[in-house]
VMD Tcl script that builds the backbone (N, CA, C; Angstrom):
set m [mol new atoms 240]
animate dup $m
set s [atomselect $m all]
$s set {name element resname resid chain x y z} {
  {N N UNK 1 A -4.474 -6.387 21.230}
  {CA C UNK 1 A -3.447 -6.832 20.307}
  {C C UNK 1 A -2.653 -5.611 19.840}
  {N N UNK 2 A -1.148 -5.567 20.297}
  {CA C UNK 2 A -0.642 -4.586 19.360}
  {C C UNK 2 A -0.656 -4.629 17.734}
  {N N UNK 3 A -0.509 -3.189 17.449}
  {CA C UNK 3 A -0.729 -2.995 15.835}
  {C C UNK 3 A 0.690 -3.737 15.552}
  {N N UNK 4 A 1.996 -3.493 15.826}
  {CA C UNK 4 A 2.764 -4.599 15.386}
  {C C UNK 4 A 2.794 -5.788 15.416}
  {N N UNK 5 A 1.696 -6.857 15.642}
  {CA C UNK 5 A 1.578 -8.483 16.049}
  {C C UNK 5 A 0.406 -8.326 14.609}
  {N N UNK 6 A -0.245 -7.171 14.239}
  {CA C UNK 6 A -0.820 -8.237 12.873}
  {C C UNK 6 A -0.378 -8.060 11.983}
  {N N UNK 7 A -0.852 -9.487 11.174}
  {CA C UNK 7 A 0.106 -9.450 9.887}
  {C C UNK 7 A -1.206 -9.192 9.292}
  {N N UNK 8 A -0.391 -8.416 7.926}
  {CA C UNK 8 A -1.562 -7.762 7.264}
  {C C UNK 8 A -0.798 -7.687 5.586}
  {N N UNK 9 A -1.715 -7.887 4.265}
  {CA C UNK 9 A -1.089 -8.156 3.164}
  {C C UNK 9 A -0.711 -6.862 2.696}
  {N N UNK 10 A -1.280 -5.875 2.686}
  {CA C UNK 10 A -1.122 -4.480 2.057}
  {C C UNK 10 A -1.095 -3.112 3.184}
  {N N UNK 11 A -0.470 -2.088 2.276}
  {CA C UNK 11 A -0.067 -1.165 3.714}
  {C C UNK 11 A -0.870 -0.021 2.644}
  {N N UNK 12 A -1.564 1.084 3.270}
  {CA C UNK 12 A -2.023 2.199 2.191}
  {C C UNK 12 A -2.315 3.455 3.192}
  {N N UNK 13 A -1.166 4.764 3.348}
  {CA C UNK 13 A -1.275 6.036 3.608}
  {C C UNK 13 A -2.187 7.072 3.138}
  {N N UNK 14 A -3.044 6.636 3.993}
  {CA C UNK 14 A -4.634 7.914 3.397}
  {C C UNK 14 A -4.596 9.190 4.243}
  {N N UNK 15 A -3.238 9.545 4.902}
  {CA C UNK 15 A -2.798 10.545 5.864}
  {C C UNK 15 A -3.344 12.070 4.898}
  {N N UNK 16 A -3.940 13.369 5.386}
  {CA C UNK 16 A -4.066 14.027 4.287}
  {C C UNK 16 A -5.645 14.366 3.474}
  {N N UNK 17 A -6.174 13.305 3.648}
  {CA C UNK 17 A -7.074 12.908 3.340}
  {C C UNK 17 A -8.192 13.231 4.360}
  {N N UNK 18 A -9.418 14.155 3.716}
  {CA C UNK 18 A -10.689 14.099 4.229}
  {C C UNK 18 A -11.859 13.450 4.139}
  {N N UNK 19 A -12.767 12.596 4.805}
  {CA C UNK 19 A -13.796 12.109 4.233}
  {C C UNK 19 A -14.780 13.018 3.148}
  {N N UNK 20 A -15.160 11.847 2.376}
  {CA C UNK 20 A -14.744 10.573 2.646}
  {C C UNK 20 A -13.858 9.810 1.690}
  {N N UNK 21 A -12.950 10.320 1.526}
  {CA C UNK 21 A -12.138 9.559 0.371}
  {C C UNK 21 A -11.139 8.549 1.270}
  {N N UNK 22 A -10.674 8.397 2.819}
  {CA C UNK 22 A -10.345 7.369 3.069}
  {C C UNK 22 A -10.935 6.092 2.827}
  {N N UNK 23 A -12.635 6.349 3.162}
  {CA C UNK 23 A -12.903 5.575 2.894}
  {C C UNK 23 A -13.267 4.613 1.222}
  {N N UNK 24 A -13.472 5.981 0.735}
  {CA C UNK 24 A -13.923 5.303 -0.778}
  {C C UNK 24 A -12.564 4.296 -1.420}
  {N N UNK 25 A -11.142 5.232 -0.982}
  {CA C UNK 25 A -9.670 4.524 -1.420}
  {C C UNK 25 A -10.073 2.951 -0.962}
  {N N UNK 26 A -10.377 3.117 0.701}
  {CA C UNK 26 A -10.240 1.339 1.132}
  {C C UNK 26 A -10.962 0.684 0.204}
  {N N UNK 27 A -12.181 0.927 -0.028}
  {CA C UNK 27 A -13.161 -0.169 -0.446}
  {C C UNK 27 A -12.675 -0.282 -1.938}
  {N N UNK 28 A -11.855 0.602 -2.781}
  {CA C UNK 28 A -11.155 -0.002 -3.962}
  {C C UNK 28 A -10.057 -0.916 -3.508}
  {N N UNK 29 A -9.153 -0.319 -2.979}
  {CA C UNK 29 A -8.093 -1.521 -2.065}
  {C C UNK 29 A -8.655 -2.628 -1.818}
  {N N UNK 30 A -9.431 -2.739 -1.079}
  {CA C UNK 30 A -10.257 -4.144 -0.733}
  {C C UNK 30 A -10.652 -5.205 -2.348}
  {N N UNK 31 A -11.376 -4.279 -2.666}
  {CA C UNK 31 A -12.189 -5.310 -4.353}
  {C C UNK 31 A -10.905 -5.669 -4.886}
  {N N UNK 32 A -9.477 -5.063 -4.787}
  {CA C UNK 32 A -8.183 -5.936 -5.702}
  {C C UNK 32 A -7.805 -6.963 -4.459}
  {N N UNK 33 A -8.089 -7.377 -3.560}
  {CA C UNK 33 A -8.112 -8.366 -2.772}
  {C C UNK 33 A -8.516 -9.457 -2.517}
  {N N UNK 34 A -7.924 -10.884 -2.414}
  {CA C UNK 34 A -8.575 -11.758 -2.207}
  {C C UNK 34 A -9.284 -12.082 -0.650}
  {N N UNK 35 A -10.586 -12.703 -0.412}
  {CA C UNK 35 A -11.104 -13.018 0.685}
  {C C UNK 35 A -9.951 -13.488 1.707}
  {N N UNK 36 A -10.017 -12.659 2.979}
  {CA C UNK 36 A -9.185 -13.166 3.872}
  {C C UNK 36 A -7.894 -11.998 4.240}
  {N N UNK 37 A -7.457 -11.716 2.652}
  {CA C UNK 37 A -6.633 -10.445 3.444}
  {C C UNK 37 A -7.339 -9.350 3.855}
  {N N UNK 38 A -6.275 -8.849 4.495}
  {CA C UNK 38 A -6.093 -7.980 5.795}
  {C C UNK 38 A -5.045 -6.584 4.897}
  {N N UNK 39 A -5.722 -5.725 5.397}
  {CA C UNK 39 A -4.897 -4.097 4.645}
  {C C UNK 39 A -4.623 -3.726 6.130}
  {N N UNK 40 A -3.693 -2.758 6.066}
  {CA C UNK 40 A -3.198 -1.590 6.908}
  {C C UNK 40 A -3.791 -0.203 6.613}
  {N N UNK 41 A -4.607 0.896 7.039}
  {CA C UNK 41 A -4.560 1.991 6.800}
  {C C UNK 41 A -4.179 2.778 7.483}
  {N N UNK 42 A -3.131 3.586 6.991}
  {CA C UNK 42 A -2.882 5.147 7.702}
  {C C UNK 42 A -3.855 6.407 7.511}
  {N N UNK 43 A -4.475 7.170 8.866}
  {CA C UNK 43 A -5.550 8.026 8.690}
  {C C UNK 43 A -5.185 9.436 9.501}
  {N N UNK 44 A -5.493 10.530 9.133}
  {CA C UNK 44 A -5.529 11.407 9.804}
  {C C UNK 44 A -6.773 12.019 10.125}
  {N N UNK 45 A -7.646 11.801 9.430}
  {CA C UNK 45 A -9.026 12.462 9.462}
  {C C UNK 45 A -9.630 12.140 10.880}
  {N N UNK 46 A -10.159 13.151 11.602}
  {CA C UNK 46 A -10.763 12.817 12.698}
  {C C UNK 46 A -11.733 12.161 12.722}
  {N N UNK 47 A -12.743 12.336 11.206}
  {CA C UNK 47 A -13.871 11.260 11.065}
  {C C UNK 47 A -13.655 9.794 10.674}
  {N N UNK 48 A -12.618 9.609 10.518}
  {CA C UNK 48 A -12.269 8.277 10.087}
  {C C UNK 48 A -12.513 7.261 10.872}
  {N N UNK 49 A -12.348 7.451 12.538}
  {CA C UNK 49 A -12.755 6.493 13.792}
  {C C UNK 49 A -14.475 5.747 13.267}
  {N N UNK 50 A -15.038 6.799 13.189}
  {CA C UNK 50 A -16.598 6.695 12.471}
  {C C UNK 50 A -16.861 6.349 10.956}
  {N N UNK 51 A -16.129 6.247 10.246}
  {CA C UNK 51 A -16.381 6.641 9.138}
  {C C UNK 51 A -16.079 4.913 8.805}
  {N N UNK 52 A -14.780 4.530 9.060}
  {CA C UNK 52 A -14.195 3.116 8.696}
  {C C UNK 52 A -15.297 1.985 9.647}
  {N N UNK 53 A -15.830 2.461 10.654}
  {CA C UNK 53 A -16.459 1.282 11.625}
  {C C UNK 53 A -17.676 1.549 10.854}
  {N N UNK 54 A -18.391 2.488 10.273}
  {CA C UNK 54 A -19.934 1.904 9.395}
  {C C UNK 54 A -19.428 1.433 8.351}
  {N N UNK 55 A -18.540 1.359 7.649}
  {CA C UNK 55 A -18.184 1.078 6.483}
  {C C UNK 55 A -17.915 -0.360 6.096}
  {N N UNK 56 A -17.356 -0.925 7.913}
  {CA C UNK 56 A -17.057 -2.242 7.792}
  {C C UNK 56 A -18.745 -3.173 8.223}
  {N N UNK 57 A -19.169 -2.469 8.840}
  {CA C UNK 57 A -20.525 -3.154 9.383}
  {C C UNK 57 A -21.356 -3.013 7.757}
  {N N UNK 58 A -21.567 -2.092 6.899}
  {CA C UNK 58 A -22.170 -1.832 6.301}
  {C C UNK 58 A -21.908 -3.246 4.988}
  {N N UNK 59 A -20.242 -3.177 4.665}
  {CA C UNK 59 A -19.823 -3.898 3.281}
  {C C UNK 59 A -20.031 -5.553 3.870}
  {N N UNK 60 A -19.708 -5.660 5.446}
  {CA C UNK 60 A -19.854 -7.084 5.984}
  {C C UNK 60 A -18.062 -7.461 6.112}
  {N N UNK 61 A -17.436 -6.446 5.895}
  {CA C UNK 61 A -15.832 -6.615 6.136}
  {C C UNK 61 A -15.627 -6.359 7.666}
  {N N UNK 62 A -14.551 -7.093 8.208}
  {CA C UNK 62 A -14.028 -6.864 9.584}
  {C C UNK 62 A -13.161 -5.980 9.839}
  {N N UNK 63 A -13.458 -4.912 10.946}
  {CA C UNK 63 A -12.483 -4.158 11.332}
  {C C UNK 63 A -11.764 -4.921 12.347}
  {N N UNK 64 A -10.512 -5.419 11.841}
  {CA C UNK 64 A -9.596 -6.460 13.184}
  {C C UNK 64 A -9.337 -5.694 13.910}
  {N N UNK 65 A -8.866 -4.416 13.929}
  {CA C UNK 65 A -8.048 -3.793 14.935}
  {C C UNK 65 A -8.263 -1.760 14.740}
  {N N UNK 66 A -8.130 -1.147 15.302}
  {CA C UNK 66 A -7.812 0.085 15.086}
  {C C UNK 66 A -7.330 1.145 16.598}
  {N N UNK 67 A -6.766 1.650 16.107}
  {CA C UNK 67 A -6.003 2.420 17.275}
  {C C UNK 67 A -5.267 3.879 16.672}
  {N N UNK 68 A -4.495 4.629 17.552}
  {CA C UNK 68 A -3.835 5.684 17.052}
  {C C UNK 68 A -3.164 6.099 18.313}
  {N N UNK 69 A -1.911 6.193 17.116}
  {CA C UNK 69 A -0.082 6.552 17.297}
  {C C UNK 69 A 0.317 7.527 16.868}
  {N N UNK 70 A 0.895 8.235 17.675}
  {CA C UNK 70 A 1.601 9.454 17.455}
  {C C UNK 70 A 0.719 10.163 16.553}
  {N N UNK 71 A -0.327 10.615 17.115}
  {CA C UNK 71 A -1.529 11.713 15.949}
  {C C UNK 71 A -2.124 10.706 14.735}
  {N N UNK 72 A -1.856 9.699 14.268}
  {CA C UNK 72 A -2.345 8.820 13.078}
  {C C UNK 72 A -3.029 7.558 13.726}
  {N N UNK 73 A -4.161 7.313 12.865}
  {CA C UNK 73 A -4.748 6.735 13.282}
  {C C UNK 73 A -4.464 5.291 12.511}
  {N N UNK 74 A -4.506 4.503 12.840}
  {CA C UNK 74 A -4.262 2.837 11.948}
  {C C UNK 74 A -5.497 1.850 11.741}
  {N N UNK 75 A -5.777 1.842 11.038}
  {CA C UNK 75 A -7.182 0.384 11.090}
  {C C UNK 75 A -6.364 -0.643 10.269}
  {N N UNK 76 A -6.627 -1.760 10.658}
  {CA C UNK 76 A -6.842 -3.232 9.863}
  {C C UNK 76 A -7.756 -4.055 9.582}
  {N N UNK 77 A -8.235 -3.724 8.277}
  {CA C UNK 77 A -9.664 -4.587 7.771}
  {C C UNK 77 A -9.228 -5.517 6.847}
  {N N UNK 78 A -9.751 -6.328 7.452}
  {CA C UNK 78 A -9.531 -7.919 6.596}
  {C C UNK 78 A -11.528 -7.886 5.975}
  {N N UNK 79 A -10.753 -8.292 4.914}
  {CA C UNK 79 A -11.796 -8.921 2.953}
  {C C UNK 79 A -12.919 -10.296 3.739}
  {N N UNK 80 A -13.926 -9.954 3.402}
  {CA C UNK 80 A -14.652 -10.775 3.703}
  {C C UNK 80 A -15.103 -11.313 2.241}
}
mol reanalyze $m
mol bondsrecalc $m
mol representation Tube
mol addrep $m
């Protein structure tokens, strides 16, 4: 699935950012969310590939998608 075909409720630039504070940002992003949406994250951290996939197995949230464009990396986790 291209990253432009999902729709997703919120967009949040964690570019900059070292673990693990991408991740700690999402999981506040997420709790102001209702079940079902879907966020966008922008990542630069090289640990982030790893860091966002235990994070989603761990909370029971879905990683829909993740990939990386032009040096940034993108995940979309939808609220369980």
């Amino acid at each position: 699935m291209k990253t432009d075909e999902i729709i997703f409720d919120k967009s949040y630039d964690f570019r900059g950012l070292k673990c693990p504070l991408p991740v700690l940002k999402a999981r506040r992003a997420l709790n102001n969310l209702d079940k079902g949406q879907v966020i966008k994250i922008l990542a630069d951290d090289p640990a982030a590939n790893l860091d966002f996939k235990h994070f989603c197995e761990v909370s029971g949230n879905i990683l829909v998608n993740n990939t990386e464009e032009d040096k940034n990396l993108i995940f979309f986790i939808k609220k369980i």
